[in-house]
C-alpha positions as CSV (number, residue, x, y, z in Angstrom):
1,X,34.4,30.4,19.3
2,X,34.1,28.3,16.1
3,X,32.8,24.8,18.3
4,X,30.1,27.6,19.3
5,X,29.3,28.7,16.4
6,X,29.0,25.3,14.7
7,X,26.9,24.2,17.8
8,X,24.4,27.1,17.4
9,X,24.1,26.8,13.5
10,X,23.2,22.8,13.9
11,X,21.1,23.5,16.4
12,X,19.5,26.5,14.3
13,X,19.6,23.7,11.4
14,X,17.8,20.7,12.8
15,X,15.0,23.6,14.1
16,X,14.4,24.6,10.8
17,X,14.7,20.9,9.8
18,X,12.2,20.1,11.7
19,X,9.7,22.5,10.8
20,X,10.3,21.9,7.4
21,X,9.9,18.2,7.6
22,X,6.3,18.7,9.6
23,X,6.5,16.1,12.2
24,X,3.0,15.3,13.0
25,X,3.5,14.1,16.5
26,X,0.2,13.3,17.3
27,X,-0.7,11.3,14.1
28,X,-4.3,10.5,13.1
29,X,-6.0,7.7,11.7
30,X,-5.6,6.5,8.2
31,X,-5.8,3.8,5.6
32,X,-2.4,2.2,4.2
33,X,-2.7,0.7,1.5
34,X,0.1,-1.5,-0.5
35,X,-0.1,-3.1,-3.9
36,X,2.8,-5.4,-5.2
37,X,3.3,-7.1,-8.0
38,X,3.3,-11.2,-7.8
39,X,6.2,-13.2,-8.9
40,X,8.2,-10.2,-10.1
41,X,11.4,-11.7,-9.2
42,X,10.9,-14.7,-11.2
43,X,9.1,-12.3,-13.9
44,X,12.7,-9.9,-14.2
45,X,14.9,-13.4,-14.3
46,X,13.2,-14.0,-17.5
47,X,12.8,-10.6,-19.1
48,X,15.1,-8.3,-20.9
49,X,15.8,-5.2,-19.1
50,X,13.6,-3.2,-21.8
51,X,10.2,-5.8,-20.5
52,X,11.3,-4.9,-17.1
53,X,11.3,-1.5,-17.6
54,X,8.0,-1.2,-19.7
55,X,6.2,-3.0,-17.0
56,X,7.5,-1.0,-13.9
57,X,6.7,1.7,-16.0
58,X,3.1,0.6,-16.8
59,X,2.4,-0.2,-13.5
60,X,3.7,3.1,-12.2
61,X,1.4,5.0,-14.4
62,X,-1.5,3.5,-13.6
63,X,-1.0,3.4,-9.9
64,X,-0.7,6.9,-10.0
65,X,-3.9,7.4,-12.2
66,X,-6.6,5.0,-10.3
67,X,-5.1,6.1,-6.9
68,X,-5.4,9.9,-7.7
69,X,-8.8,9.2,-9.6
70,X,-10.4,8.3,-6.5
71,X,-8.4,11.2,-4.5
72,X,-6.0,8.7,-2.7
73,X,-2.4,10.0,-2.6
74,X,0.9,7.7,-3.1
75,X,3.7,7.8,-0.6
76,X,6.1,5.9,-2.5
77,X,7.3,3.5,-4.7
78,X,9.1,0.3,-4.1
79,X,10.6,-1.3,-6.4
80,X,7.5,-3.0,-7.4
81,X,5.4,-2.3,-5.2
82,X,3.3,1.1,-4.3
83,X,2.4,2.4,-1.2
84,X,-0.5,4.9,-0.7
85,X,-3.3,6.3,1.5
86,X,-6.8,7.2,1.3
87,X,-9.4,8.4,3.9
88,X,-11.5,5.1,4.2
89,X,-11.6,1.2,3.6
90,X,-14.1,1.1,1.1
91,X,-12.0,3.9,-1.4
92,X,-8.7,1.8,-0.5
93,X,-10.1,-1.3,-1.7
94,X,-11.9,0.5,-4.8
95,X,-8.4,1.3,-5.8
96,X,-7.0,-2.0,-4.9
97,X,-10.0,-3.7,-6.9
98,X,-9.2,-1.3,-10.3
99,X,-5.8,-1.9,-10.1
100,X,-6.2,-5.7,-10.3
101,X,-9.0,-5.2,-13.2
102,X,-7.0,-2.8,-15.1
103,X,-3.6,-4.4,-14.4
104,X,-4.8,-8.1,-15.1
105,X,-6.2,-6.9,-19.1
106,X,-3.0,-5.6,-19.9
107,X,-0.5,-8.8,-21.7
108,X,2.6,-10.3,-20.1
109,X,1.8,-8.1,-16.9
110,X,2.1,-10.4,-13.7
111,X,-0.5,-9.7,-11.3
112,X,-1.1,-7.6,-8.0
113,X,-1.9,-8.6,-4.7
114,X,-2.5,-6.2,-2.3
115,X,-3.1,-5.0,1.7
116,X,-5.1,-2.5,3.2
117,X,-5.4,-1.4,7.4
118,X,-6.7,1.5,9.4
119,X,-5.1,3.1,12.0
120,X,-3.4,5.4,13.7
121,X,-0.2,6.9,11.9
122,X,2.8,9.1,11.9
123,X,3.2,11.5,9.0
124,X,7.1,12.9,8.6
125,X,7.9,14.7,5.2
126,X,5.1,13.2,3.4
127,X,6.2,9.6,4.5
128,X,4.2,7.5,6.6
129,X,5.2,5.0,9.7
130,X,3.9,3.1,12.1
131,X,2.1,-0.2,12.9
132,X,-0.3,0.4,10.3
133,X,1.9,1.0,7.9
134,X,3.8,-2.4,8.9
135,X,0.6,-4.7,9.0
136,X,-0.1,-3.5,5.6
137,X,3.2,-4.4,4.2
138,X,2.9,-7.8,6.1
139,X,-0.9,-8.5,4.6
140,X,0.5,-7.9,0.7
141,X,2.8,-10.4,1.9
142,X,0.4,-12.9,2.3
143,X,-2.5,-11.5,-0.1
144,X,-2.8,-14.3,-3.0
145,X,-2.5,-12.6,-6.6
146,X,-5.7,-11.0,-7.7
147,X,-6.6,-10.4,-4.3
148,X,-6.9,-7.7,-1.3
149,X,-5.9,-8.7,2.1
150,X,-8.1,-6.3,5.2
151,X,-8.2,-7.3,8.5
152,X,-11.0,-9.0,9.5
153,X,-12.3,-6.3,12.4
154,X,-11.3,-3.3,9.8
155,X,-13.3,-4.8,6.9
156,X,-16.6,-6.6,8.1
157,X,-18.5,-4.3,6.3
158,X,-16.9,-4.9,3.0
159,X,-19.0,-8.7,3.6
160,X,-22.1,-6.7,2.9
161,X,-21.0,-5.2,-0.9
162,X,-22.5,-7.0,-3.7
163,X,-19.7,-5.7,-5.9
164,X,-16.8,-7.9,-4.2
165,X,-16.4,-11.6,-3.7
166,X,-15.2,-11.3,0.1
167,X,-14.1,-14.3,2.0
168,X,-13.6,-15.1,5.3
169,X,-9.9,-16.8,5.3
170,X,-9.9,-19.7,7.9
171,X,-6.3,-19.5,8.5
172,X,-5.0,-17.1,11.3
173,X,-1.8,-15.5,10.5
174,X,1.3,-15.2,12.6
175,X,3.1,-12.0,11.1
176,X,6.1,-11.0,12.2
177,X,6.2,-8.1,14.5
178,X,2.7,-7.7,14.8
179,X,1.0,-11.4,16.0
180,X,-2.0,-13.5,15.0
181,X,-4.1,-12.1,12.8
182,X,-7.4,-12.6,11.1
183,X,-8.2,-11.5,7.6
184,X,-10.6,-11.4,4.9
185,X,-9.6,-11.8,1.2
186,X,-11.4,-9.1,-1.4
187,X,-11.3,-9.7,-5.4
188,X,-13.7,-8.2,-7.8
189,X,-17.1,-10.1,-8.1
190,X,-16.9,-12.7,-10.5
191,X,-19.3,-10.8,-13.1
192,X,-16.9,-7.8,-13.1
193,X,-13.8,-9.6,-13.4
194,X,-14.9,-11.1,-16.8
């Protein structure tokens, strides 16, 4: 009786689990953005653990503020790095763009680099996977500092925005689990970055 009993109440558990959790199988398109901060490793080797602290802190806040100002939503923090959504390119990398203007005034603060992609996702408790969410972790990775890394076929119509200095990149990428890839690098014009 009690191995039934234990069986029905898991099984009554997980249920309930995964309603709570809200598994949304079928996913939907959306844009993942990531913003990390350069060099922080080398940064935290150097600083006392009251610098590290005021600058994870700082860059926290602000995260939160620009990316809820322009009604994006964080997923998650990272160490230092932030992770968060929004509905289209051009908002994702209005965010990315006034988080390295606002970021880059403030002293001894190193700066960002980011990635942004579009595509189809899995939502699961308010986190998000999926391919998306892995290119965009792999484009930070090779964003330069001060800059936004988008996919070449996901932000072609960024190269028409008098507002950003957008560049084709000539290299082709070869990111790990995901392949060759193309991308364009985003900063703010050069007028709005002074």
């Amino acid at each position: 009786l009690e191995t039934t009993l234990l069986y029905v109440w898991r099984r009554h558990l997980l249920a309930a689990l995964g309603r709570r959790l809200n598994v949304d199988e079928e996913g939907g398109d959306e844009v993942i953005g990531f913003v990390d901060l350069s060099g922080f490793s080398r940064v935290s080797k150097k600083a006392t653990s009251t610098q590290i602290a005021a600058i994870i802190e700082t860059f926290e806040t602000v995260a939160f503020d620009v990316i809820s100002a322009h009604e994006g939503r964080v997923v998650k923090l990272i160490g230092d790095e932030v992770m968060f959504v929004t509905d289209d390119v051009d908002t994702a990398v209005d965010v990315c763009i006034e988080l390295i203007t606002r970021l880059g005034a403030i002293d001894n603060m190193p700066p960002v680099h980011c990635g942004i992609v579009s595509g189809p996702t899995i939502e699961v408790g308010g986190d998000v996977f999926g391919p998306t969410v892995n290119l965009a972790a792999r484009l930070t990775g090779v964003a330069r500092p001060g800059t936004v890394a988008v996919p070449r076929d996901v932000g072609a119509h960024l190269l028409e925005r008098d507002d950003l200095d957008v560049r084709r990149v000539r290299r082709i990428y070869d990111l790990k689990g995901v392949g060759r890839t193309s991308i364009l690098a985003v900063r703010p014009a050069r007028d709005q970055a002074a």
